[in-house]
Wavefront OBJ file of the C-alpha trace (Angstrom):
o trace
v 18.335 -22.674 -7.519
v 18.081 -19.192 -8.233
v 16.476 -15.700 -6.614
v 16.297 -12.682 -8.699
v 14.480 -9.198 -8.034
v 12.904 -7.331 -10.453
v 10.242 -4.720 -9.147
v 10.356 -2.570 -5.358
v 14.482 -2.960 -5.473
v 15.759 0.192 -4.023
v 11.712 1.785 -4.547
v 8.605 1.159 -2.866
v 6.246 0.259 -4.914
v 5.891 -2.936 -8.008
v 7.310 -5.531 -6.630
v 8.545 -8.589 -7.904
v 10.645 -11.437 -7.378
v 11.396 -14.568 -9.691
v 12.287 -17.889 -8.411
v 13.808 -20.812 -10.688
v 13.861 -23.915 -8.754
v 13.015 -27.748 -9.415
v 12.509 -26.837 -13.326
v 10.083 -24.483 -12.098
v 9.736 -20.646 -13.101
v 8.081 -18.837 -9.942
v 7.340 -15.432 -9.235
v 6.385 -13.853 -6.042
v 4.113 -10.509 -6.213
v 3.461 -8.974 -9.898
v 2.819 -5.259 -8.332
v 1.973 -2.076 -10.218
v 4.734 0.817 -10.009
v 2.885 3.476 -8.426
v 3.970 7.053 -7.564
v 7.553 8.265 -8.368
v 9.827 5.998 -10.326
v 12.705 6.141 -10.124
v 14.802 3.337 -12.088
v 14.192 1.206 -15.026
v 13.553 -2.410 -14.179
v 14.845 -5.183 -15.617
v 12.431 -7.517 -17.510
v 11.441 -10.700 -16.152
v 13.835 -13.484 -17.967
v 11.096 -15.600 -19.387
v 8.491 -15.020 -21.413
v 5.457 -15.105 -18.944
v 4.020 -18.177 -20.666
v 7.084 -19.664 -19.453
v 6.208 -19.077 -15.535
v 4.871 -22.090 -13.798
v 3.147 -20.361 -10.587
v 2.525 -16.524 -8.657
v 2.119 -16.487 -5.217
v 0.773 -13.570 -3.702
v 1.319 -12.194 -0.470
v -1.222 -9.731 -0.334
v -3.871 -7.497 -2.576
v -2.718 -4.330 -2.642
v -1.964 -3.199 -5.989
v 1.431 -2.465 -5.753
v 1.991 -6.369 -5.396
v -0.562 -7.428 -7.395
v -1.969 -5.203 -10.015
v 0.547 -6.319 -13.166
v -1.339 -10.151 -12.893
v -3.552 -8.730 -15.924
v -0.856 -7.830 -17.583
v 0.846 -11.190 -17.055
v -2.236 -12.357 -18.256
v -2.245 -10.680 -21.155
v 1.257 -11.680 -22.520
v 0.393 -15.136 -22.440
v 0.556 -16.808 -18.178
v -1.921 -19.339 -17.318
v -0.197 -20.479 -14.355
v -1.898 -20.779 -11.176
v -1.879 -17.431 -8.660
v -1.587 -18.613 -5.007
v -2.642 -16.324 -2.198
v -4.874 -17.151 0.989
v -8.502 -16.658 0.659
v -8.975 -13.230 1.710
v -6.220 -11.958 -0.741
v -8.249 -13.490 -3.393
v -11.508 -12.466 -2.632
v -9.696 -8.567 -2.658
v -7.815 -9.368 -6.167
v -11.447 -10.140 -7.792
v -12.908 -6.651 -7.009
v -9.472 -4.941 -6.782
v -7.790 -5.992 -10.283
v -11.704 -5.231 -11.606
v -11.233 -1.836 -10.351
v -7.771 -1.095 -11.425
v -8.234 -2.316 -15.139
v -11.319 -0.304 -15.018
v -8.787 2.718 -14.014
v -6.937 2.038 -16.972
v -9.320 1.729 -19.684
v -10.682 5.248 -17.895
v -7.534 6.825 -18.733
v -7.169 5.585 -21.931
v -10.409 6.834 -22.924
v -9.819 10.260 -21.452
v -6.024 10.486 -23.246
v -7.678 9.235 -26.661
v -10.169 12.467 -26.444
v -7.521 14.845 -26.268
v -5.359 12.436 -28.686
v -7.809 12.762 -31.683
v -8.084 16.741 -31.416
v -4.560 17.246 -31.835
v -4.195 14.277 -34.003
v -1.833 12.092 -31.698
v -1.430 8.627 -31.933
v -4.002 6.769 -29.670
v -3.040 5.376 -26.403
v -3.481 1.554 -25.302
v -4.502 1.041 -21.837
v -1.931 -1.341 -20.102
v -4.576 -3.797 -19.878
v -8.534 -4.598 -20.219
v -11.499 -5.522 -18.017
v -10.645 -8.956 -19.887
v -7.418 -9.450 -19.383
v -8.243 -8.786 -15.919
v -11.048 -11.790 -15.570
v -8.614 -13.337 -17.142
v -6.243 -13.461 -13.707
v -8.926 -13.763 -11.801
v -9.529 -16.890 -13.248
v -6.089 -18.093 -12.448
v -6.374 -17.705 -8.784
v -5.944 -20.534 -6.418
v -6.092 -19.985 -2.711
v -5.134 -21.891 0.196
v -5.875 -21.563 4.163
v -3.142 -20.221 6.794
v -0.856 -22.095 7.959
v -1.070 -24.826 5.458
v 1.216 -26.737 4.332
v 1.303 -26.666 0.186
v 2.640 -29.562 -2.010
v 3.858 -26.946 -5.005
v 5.352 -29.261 -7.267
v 7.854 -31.991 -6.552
v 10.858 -30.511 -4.499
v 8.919 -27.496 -3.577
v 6.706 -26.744 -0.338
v 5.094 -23.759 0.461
v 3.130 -22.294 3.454
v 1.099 -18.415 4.247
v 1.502 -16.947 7.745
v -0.491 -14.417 8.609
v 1.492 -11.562 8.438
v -1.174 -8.368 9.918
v -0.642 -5.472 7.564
v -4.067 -6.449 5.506
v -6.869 -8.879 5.331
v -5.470 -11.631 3.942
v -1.790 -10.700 4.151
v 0.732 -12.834 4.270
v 4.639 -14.377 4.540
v 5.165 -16.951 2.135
v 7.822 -19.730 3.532
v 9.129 -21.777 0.725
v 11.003 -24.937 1.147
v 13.208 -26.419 -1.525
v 14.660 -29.912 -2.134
v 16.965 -30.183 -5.372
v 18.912 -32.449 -6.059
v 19.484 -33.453 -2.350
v 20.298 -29.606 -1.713
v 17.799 -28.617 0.969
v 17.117 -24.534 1.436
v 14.251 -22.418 2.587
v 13.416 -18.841 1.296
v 10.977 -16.587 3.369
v 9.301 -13.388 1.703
v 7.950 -11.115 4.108
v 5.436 -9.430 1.932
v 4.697 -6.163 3.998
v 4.741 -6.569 7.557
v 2.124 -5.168 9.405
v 2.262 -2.699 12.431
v 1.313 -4.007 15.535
v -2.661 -3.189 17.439
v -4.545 -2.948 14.360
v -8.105 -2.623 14.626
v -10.054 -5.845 12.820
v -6.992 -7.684 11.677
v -4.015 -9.786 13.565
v -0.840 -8.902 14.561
v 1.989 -10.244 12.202
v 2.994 -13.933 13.315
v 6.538 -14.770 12.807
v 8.588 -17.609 11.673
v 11.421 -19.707 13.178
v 13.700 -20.451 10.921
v 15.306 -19.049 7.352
v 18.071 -20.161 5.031
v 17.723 -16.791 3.271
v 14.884 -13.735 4.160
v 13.542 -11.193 1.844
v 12.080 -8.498 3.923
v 10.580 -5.016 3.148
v 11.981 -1.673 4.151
v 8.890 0.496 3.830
v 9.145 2.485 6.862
v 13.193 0.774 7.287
v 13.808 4.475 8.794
v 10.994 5.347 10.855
v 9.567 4.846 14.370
v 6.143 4.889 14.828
v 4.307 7.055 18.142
v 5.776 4.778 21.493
v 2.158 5.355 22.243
v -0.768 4.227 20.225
v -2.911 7.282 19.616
v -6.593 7.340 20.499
v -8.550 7.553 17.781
v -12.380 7.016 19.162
v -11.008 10.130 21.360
v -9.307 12.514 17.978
v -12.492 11.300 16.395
v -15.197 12.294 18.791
v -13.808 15.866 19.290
v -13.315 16.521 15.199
v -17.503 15.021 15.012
v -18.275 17.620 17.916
v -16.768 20.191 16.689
v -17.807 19.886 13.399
v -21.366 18.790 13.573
v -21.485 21.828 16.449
v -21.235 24.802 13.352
v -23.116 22.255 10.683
v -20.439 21.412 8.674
v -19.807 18.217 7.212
v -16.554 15.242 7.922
v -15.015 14.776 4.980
v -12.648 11.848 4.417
v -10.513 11.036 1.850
v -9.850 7.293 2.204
v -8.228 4.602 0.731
v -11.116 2.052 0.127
v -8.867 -1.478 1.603
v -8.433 -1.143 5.004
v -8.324 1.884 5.786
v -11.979 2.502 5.176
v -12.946 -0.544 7.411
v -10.919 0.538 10.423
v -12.651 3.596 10.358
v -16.281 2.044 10.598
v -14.713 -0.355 13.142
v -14.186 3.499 14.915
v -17.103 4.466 13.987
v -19.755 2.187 15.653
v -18.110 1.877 18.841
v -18.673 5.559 18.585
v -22.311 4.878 17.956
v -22.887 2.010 20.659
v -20.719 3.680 23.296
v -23.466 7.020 22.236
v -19.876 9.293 22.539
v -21.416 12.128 20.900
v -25.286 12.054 22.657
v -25.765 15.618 21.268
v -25.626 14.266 17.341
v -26.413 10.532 18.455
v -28.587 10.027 14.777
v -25.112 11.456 12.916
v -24.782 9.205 9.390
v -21.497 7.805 7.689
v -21.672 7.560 4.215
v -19.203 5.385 2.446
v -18.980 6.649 -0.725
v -17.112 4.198 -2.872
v -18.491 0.956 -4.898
v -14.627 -0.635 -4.044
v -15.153 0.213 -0.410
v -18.424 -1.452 0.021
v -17.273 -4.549 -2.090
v -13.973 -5.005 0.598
v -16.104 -4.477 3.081
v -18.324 -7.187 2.026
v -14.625 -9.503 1.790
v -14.131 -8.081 5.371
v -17.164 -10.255 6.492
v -16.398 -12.684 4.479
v -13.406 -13.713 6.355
v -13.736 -12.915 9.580
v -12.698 -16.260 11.594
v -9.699 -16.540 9.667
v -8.223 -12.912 9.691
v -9.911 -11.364 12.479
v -8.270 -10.594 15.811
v -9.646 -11.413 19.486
v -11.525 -7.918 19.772
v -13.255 -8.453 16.420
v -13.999 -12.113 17.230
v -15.453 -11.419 20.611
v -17.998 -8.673 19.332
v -19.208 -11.152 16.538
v -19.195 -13.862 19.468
v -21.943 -11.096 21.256
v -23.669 -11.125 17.884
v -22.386 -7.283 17.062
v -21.169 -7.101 13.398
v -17.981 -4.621 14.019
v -18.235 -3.067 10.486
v -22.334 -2.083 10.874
v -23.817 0.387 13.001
v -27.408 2.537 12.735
v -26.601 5.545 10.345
v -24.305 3.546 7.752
v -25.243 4.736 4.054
v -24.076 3.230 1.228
v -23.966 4.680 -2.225
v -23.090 2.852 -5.467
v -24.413 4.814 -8.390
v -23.256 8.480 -9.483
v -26.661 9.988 -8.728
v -26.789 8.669 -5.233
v -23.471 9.941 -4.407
v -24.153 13.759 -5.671
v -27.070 13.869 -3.727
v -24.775 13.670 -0.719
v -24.163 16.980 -0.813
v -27.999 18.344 -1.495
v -28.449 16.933 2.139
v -27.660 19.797 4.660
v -27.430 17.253 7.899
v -24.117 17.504 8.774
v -22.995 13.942 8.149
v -19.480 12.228 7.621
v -18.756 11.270 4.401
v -16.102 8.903 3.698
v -14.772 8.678 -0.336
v -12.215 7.339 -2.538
v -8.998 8.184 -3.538
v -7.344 8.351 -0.033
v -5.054 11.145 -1.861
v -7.583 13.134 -3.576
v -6.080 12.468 -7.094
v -9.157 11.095 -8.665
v -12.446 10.020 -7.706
v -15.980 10.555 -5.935
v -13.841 12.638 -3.283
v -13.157 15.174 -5.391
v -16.532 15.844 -5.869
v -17.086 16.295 -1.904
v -13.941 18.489 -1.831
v -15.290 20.842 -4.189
v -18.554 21.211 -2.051
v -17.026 21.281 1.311
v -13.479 22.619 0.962
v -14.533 26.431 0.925
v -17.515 25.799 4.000
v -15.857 27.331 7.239
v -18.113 25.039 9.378
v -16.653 21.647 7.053
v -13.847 19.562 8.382
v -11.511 17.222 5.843
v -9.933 14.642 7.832
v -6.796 12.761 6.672
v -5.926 9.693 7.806
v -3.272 8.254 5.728
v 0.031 9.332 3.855
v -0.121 11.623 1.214
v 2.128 11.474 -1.379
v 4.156 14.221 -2.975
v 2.870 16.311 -5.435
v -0.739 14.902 -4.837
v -4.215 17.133 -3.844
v -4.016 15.477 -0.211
v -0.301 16.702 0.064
v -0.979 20.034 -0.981
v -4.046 20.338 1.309
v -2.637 19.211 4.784
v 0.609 21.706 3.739
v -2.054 24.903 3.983
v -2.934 25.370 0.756
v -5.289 28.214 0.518
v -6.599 27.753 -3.026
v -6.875 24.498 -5.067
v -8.048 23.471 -8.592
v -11.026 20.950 -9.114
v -12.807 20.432 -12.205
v -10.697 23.617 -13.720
v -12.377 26.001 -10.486
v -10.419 27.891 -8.145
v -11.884 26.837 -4.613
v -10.805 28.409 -1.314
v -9.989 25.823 1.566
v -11.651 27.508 3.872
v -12.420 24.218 6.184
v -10.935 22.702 8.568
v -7.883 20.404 8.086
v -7.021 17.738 10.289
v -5.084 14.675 10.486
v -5.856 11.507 12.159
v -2.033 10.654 13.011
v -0.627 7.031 13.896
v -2.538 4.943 11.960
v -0.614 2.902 9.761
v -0.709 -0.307 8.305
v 3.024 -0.809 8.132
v 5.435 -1.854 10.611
v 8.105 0.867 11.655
v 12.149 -0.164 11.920
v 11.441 -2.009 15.225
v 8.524 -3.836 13.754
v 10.610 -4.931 10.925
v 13.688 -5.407 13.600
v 11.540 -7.231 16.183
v 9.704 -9.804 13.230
v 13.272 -10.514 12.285
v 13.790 -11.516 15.749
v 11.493 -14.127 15.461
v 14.049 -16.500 13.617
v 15.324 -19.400 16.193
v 17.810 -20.205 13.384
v 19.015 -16.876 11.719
v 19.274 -16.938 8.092
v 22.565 -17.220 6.086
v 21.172 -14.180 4.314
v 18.793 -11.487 4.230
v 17.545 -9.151 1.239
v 16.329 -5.664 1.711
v 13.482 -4.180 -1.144
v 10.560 -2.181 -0.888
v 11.979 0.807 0.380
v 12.823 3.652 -0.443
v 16.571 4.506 -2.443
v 18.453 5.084 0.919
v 16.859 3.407 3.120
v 16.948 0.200 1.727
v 20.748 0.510 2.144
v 20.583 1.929 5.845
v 18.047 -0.579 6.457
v 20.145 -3.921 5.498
v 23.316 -1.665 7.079
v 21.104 -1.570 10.443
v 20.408 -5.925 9.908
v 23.525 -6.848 9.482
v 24.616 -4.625 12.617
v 21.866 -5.841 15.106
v 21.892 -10.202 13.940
v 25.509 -9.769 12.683
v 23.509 -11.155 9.523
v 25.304 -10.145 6.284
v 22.559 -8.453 4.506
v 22.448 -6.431 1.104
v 19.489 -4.440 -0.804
v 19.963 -5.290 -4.895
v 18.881 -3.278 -7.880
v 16.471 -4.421 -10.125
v 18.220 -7.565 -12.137
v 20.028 -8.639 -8.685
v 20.752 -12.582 -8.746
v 21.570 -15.084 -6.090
v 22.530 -18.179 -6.490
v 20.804 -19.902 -3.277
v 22.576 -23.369 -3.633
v 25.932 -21.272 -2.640
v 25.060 -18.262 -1.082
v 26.838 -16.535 -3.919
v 25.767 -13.262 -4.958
v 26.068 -13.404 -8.944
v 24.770 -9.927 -8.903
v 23.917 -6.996 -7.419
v 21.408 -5.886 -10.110
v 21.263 -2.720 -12.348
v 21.340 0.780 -11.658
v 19.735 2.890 -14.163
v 17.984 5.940 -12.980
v 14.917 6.592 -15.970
v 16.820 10.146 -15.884
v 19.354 8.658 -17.338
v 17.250 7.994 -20.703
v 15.735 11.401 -20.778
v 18.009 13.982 -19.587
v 21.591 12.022 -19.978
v 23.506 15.448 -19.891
v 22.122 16.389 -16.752
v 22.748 12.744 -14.765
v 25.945 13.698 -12.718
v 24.429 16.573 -11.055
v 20.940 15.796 -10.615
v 22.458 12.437 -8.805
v 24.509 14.750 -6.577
v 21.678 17.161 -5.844
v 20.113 13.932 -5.113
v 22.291 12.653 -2.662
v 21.359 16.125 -0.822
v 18.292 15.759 -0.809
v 18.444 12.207 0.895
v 20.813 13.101 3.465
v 18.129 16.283 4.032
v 15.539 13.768 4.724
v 17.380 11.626 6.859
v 18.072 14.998 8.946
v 14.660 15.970 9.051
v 13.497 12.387 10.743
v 16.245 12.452 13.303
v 14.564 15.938 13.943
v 10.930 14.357 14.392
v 12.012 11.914 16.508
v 13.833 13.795 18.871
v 12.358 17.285 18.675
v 8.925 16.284 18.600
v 8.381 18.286 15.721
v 4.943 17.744 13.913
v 4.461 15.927 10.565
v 2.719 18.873 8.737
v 5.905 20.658 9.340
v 7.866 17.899 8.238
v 5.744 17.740 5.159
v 6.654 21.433 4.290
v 9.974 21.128 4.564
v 10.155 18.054 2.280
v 8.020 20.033 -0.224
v 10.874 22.666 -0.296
v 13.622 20.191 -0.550
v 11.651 19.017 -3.690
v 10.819 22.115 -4.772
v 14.726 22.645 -4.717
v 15.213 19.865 -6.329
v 12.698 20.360 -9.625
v 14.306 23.684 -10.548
v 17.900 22.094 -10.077
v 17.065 19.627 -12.942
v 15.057 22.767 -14.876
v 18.294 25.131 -14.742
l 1 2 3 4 5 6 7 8 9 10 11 12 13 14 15 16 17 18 19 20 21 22 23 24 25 26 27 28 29 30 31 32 33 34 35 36 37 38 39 40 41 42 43 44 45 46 47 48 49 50 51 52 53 54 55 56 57 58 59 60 61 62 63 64 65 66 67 68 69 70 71 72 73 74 75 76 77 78 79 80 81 82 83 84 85 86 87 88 89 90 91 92 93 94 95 96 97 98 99 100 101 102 103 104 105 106 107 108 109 110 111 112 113 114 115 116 117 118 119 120 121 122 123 124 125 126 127 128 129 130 131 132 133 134 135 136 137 138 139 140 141 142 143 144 145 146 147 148 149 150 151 152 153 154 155 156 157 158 159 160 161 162 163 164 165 166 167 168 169 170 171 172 173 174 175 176 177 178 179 180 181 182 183 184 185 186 187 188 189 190 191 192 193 194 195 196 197 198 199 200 201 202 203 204 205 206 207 208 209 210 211 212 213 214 215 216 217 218 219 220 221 222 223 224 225 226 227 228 229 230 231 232 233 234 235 236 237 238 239 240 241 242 243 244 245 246 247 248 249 250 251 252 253 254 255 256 257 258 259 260 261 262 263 264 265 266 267 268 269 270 271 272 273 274 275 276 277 278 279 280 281 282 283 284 285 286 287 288 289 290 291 292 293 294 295 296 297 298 299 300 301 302 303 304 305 306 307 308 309 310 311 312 313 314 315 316 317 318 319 320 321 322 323 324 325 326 327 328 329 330 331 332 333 334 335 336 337 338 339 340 341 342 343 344 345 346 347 348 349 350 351 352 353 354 355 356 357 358 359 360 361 362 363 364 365 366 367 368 369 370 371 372 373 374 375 376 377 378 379 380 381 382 383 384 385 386 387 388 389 390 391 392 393 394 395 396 397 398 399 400 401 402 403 404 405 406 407 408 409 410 411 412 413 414 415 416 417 418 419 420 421 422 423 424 425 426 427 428 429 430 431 432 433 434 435 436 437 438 439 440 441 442 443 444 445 446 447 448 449 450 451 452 453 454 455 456 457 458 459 460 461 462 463 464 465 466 467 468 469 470 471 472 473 474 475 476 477 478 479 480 481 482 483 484 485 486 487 488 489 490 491 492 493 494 495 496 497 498 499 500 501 502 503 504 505 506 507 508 509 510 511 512 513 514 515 516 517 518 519 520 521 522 523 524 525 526 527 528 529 530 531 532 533 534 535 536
């Protein structure tokens, strides 16, 4: 009886854990590494025809976008995830293998000019239909008959539609433990979806750190309110609302904002205003949205469908699918809102409505989720005053704003409070999907408030679960190492500085009040410090 962690140990992003139980190879989450990566991981022990069963806690693609890829080396197990999870994987692992053959396509081009060897996408639209095929879901709050010895059950856990906990009991060999994986934990007062539900009781927990080091606003912002003055103000000099947005969630909350806006008539001077939504994967979740309403919606949501109002429609809601229809967006001079795909500007119909509206005075882009370093949103919301699209220099002349609060993660007293929820408190508790540090401070600040002994492995980290006996703590090797082995000791040192830096700055924001722009711009210099440390 045996837990080890392959993906999101000590990073936020592709994770992956792998069960061996009952003569049974499980893994929970197969998740894409996305964004900066920073150590190797250790391959999966068994050949993936080898693994019995996946269960997924929820769509996104860090946690689920390697199931092609699984596919593809040979698993035909079943993938286990509630409903709503699998009605996202079908459009979402669509999308994303779609995403890869793009970019194979695009590197081949430039391959055969300069006579490079062609590139392989990591996987195919097949190989992709090919895990689709393999999914199995089940209802909330189910109990699941895995195999003999094995029981399994999805809570709710309110960070996505669909999202859940996975509680797994085990009986081997008259040895009885139970294992719970939190997934991600949602943040509480989400529009459309639940708040996480917790669970009683927990031989051993595996828990996310996403936000292990954060505290959210003690108040929850008002969006209708942010909203409504950026529309006025905008529509008021005939510019446009321009929204990059990330097309799972995000993109439904804000046409949950949108038609109360419209029914409540908040703006009576631009009452006929349109939303487009601007992104095939958008319209298909929202489609899953509807689709699942009674089981994922919360008692807001319910109680408008209850009065016959659909909380995701409203007059003035375009939808475009094809190319054509979404450049002739911008040959429309109604100021309009116009809501696109990717949330951070790296790729994407967005970047076509940047390059019309980004230099337009009267044009507003509106933010309203994290942008990652180094990325087109990042550099935007930081002041840039001239950025690159299609190889043209365009002025940001708009407006820049940022819808701040939402987020679909829990903060450290979310995570704190939902490991509260345990009656019986677990022998043991395991920290991943954070990042480096703060998957560290994070199992520090657990074992501190439950006096819980809690650890955060590496990638490779083992427990034996019969004992409680940590065989080990995983492997530390920074993909540095590989490429620029002379340079290691430093760069880890200047490293360390950089952390503690950070960990500075968000004591600062939460007791100086200072905004998160200017937190952004300092974390660009520390980086900036940073890159020409490893250049010199």
């Amino acid at each position: 009886m045996k837990l080890s962690f392959i993906g999101a140990a000590h990073e936020v992003t592709g994770s992956c854990h792998y069960l061996e139980a009952c003569g049974k190879r499980i893994l929970i989450d197969c998740g894409m590494e996305q964004g900066p990566d920073l150590y190797e991981n250790q391959a999966i022990p068994v050949p993936p025809s080898d693994i019995d069963y996946v269960l997924l806690t929820h769509a996104h693609i860090d946690h689920s976008g390697n199931l092609p890829l699984l596919a593809k080396q040979g698993f035909t197990g079943e993938i286990i995830s509630t409903f709503a999870t699998s009605d996202l994987c079908s459009i979402m692992l669509r999308d994303s293998a779609h995403i890869q053959m793009f970019e194979a396509e695009w590197r081949n081009r430039k391959a055969r000019r300069s006579g490079a060897p062609l590139y392989e996408p990591i996987y195919n639209m097949e190989d992709a239909v090919a895990a689709i095929s393999l999914l199995a879901p089940v209802e909330y709050n189910t109990m699941i008959d895995l195999c003999d010895g094995i029981q399994i059950r999805f809570t709710d856990v309110g960070h996505l539609l669909g999202s859940a906990c996975i509680e797994v009991w085990i009986n081997e060999n008259g040895i009885e433990k139970k294992v719970v994986f939190s997934g991600d934990v949602g943040n509480t007062n989400q529009p459309i979806i639940k708040d996480p539900q917790t669970v009683e009781e927990a031989d051993y927990v595996v828990i996310e750190s996403t936000y292990g080091d954060r505290i959210h606003a003690s108040e929850r912002p008002d969006y209708i309110k942010d909203l409504v003055r950026i529309l006025h103000s905008t529509f008021a000099k005939g510019g446009n609302v321009v929204i990059p947005s990330f097309a799972v969630g995000r993109t439904q909350e804000l046409l949950y904002f949108f038609r109360e806006i419209k029914d409540k008539n908040l703006i009576p001077e631009y009452a006929d205003f349109e939303v487009y939504v601007d992104s095939p994967l958008a319209i298909d979740a929202t489609s899953v949205f509807q689709k699942n309403t009674y089981s994922c919606f919360d008692d807001d949501a319910l109680a408008l469908i209850e009065q016959g109002i659909n909380p995701l429609l409203f007059r003035g809601l375009k939808t475009t699918i094809t190319s054509d229809e979404s450049k002739l967006i911008n040959f429309d001079d109604k100021p309009k809102v116009i809501i696109s795909a990717s949330g951070m500007c790296e790729a994407g119909r967005i970047r076509h409505h940047l390059k019309h509206n980004l230099w337009r005075r009267e044009s507003t882009i509106l933010f309203v989720g994290y942008q990652a370093m180094g990325t087109l949103g990042r550099k935007l919301i930081e002041g840039a005053d001239c950025v690159k699209l299609f190889g043209e220099n365009v002025e940001v002349n708009a407006n820049i704003e940022i819808l701040q609060g939402i987020s679909g993660h829990a903060d450290m007293n979310g995570l704190l409070n939902w490991l509260d929820g345990f009656k019986k408190k677990p022998c043991h508790v395991f920290v991943v999907h954070g990042e480096d540090t703060v998957t560290d401070s994070f199992a520090q600040l657990v074992t501190e408030h439950f006096a819980v002994p809690a650890f955060a492995p590496y990638s490779g980290g083992c427990v034996d679960l019969t004992t409680n006996t940590i065989l080990s703590a995983g492997v530390k090797v920074p993909k540095r190492a590989v490429e620029k082995p002379a340079r290691m000791r430093a760069s880890n040192a200047f490293n360390r500085v950089v952390a503690a830096a950070k960990r500075l700055m968000d004591v600062v924001l939460k007791n100086e009040g200072l905004a998160n722009k200017d937190l952004a711009k300092f974390e660009t210099q520390i980086q900036n410090l940073a890159d020409k440390w490893d250049r010199n």
